[in-house]
C-alpha atoms as a printed R data frame, in Angstrom:
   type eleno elety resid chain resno      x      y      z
1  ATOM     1    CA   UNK     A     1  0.000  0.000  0.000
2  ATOM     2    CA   UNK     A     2  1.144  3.441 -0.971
3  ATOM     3    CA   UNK     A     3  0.370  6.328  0.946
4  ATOM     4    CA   UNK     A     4  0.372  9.977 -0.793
5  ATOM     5    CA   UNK     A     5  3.272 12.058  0.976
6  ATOM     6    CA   UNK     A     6  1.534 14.886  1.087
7  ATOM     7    CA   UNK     A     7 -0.320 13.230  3.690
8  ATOM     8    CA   UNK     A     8  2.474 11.731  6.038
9  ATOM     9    CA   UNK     A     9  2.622 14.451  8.317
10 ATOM    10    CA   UNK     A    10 -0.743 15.083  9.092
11 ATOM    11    CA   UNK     A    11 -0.546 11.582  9.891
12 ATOM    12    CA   UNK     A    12  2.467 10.953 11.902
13 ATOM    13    CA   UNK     A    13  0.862 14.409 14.061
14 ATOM    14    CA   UNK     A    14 -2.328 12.252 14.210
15 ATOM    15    CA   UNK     A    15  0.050  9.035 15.952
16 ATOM    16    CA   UNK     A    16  1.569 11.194 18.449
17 ATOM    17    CA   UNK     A    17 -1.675 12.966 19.469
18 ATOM    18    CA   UNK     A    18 -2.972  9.395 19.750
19 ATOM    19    CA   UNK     A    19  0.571  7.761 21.779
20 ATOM    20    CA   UNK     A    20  0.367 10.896 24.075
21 ATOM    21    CA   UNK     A    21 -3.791 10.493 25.091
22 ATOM    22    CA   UNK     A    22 -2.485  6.818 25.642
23 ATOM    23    CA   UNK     A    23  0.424  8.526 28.414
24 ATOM    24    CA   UNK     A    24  3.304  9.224 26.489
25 ATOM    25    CA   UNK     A    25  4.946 12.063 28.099
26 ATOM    26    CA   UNK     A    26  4.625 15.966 26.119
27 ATOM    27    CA   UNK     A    27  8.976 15.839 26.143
28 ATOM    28    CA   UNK     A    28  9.073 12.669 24.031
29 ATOM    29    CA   UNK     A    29  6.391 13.983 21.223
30 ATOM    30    CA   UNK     A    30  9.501 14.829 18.889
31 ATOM    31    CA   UNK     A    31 11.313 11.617 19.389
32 ATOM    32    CA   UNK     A    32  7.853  9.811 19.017
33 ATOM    33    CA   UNK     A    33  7.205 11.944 15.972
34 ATOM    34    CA   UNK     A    34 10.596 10.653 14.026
35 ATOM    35    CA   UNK     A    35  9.895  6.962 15.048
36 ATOM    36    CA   UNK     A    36  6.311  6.783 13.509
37 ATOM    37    CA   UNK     A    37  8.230  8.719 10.608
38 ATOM    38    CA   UNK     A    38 10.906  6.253 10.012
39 ATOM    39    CA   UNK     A    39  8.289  3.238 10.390
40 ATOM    40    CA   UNK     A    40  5.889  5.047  8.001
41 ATOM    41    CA   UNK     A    41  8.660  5.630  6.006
42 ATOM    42    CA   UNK     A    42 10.317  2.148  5.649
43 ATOM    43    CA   UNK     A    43  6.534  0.413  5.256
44 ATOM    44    CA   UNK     A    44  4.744  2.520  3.273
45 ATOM    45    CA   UNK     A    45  6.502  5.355  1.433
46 ATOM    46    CA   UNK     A    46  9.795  3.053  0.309
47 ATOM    47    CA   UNK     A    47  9.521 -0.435  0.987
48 ATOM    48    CA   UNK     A    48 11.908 -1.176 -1.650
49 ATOM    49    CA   UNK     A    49 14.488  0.349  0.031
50 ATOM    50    CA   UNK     A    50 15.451  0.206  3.895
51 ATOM    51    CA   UNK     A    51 17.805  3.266  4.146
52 ATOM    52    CA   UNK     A    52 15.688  5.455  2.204
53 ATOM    53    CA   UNK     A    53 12.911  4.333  3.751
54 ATOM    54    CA   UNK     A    54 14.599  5.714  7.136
55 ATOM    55    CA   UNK     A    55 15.727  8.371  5.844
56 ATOM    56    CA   UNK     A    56 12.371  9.551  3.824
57 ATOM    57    CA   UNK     A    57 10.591  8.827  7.551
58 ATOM    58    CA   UNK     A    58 12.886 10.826  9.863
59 ATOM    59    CA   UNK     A    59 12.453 13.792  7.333
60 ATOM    60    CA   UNK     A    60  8.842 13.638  7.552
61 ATOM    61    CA   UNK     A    61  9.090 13.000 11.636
62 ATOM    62    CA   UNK     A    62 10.970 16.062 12.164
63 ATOM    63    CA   UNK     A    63  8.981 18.188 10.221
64 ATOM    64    CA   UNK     A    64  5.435 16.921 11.949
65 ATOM    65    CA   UNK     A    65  7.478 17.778 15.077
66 ATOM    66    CA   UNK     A    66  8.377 21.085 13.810
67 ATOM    67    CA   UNK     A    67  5.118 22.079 12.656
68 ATOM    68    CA   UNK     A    68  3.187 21.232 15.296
69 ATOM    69    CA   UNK     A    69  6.162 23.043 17.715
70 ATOM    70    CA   UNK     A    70  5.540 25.770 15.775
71 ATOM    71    CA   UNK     A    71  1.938 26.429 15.347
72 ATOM    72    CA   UNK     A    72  1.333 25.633 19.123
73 ATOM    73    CA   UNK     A    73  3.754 28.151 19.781
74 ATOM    74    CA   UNK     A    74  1.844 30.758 17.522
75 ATOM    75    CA   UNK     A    75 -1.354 29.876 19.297
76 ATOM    76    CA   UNK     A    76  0.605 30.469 22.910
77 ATOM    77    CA   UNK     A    77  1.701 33.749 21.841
78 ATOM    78    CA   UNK     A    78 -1.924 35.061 20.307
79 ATOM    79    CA   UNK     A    79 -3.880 33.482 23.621
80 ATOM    80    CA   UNK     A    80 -1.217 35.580 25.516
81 ATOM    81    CA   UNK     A    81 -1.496 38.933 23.872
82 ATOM    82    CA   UNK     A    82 -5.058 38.676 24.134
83 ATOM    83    CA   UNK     A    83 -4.988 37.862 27.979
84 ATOM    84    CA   UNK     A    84 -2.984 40.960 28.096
85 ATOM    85    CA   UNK     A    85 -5.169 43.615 26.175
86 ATOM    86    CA   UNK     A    86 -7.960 42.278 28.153
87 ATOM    87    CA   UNK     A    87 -6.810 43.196 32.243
């Protein structure tokens, strides 16, 4: 089974939401993120080839990681400026 890159990261997010409701704690979400990436990577996206695979995966991993970083970080900041126009 293929799976359409474009939608690997949504997906590996989607895993670590779902290993972190399970107890997985918040400082190993980016570690988590790069392991579903490198398995996603080796059994989906290139099964053909191992190191590829791997690589492929951790690529994707750290850039769920980074995205989700990121735009939780943007909706920290907004949630705090408005807290601070409002006292």
């Amino acid at each position: 089974m293929r799976i359409n890159e474009t939608t690997v990261i949504p997906i590996i997010i989607a895993i670590v939401e779902l290993i972190k409701g399970i107890g997985l704690p918040r400082k190993f979400s980016a570690v988590a993120a790069v392991i579903a990436g490198a398995l996603i990577g080796i059994f989906f996206l290139e099964p053909q080839s191992f190191k590829l695979g791997i690589f492929k995966g951790i690529i994707y991993g750290l850039t769920a990681s980074g995205l989700y970083s990121g735009t939780k970080n943007v909706f920290e900041q907004v949630r705090t400026r408005r807290f601070r126009n409002n006292k």
